[in-house]
C-alpha positions as CSV (number, residue, x, y, z in Angstrom):
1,X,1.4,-81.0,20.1
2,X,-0.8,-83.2,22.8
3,X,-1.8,-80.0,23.9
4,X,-3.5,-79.4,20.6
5,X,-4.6,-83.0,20.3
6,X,-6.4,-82.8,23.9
7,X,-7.7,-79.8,22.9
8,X,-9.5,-81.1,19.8
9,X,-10.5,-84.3,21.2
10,X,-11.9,-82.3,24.3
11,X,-13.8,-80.4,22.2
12,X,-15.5,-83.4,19.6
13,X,-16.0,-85.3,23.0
14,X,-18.0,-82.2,24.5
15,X,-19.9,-82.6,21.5
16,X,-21.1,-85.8,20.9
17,X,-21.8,-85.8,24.6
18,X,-23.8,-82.4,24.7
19,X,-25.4,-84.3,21.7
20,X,-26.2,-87.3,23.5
21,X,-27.8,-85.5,26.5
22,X,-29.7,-82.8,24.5
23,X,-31.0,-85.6,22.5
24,X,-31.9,-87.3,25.7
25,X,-33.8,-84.3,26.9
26,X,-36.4,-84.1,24.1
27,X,-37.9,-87.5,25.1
28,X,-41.0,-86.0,26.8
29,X,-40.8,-86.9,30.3
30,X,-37.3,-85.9,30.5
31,X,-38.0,-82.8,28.5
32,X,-40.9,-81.8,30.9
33,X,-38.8,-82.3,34.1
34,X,-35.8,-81.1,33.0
35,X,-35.4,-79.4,29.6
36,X,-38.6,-76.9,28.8
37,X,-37.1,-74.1,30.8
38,X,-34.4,-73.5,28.3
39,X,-36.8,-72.8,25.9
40,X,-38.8,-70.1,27.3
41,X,-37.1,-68.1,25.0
42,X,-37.7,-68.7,21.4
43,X,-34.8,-66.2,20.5
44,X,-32.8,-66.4,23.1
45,X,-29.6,-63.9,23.9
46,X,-26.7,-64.9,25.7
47,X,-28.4,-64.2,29.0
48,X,-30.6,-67.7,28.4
49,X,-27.6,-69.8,27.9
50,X,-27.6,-71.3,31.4
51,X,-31.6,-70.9,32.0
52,X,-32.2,-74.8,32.3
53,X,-32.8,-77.3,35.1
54,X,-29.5,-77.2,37.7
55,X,-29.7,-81.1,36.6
56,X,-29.1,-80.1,33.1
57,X,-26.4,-77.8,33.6
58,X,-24.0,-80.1,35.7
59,X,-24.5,-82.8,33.1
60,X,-24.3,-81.3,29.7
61,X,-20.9,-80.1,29.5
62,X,-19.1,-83.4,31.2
63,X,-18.1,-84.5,27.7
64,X,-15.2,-82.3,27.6
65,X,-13.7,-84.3,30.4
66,X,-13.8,-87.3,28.6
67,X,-10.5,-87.7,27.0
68,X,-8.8,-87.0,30.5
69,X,-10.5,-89.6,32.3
70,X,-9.6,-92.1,29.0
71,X,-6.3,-90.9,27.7
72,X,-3.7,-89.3,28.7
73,X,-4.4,-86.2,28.1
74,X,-3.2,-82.9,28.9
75,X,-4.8,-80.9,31.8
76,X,-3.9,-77.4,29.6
77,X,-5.6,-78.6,26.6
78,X,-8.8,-79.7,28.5
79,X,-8.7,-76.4,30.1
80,X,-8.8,-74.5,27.1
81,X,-11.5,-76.7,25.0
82,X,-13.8,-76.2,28.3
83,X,-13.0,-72.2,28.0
84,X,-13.6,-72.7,24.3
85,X,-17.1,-74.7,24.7
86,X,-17.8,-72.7,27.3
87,X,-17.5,-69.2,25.6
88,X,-19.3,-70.6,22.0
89,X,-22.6,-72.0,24.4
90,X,-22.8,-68.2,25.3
91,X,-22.5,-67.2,21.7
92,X,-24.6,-69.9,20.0
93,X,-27.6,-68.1,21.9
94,X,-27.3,-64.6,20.7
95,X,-28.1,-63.9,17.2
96,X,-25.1,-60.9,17.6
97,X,-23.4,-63.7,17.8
98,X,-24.1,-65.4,14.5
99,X,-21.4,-63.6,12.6
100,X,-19.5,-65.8,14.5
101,X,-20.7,-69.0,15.2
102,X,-23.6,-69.4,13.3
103,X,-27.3,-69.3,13.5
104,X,-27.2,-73.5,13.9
105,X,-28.5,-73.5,17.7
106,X,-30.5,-70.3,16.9
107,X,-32.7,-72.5,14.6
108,X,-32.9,-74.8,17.6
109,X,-34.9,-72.8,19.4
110,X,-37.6,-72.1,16.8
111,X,-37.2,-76.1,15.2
112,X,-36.2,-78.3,18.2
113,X,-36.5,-81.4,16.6
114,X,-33.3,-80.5,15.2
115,X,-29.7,-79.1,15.4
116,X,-29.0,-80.3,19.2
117,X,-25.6,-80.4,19.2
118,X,-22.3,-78.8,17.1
119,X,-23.5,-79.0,13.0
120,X,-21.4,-81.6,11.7
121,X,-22.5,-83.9,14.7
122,X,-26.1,-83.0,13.7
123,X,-24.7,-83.9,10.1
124,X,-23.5,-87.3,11.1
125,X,-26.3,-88.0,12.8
126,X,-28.9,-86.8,10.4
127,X,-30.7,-83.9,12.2
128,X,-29.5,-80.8,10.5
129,X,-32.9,-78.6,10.3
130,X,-33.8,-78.8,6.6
């Protein structure tokens, strides 16, 4: 069972922290150092997912280490949310994908003033693309 537990709180931590950063990376100097190369693509595939600053890509998926470094977590559970966030980024750009996961981050690309992060973060926080 704390397996399962680390796994879910791995998982919300990643995020509300990808949320955080991505949000982050819109204010414009920020966005023009770091964060325009990701959106080269307006419909991106899978391919894109990693196409970003080297910057961005270390930081943006630390929040799934979160709950080990706070709780006492469970190494296996970690391990398995990272796989799990890991595998979804991919999908979240590929509209072959949406089936799936969703065309939430798809919108992102074409409306980036909203839907930075998983959708009921974006709910909570008010910036689900109307």
């Amino acid at each position: 069972m704390q397996t399962f537990a680390t796994f879910l709180a791995c998982i919300v931590s990643y995020d509300a922290w990808f949320y955080l950063v991505h949000r982050l990376l819109h204010v414009p100097c920020l966005y023009r150092r770091f964060h325009y190369q990701h959106y080269q693509k307006r419909h991106p595939t899978w391919q894109d997912t990693m196409t970003a600053h080297a910057a961005e890509n270390a930081v943006s998926g630390l929040g799934v280490l979160w709950p080990m470094f706070l709780t006492n977590a469970s190494m296996h559970g970690c391990l398995a949310a990272w796989l799990f966030c890991f595998a979804r980024g991919f999908s979240r750009h590929d509209a072959r994908c949406a089936w799936l996961v969703g065309t939430h981050h798809l919108m992102h690309h074409t409306q980036p003033d909203a839907n930075f992060s998983a959708i009921y973060v974006d709910w909570i926080c008010g910036t689900v693309a109307r």
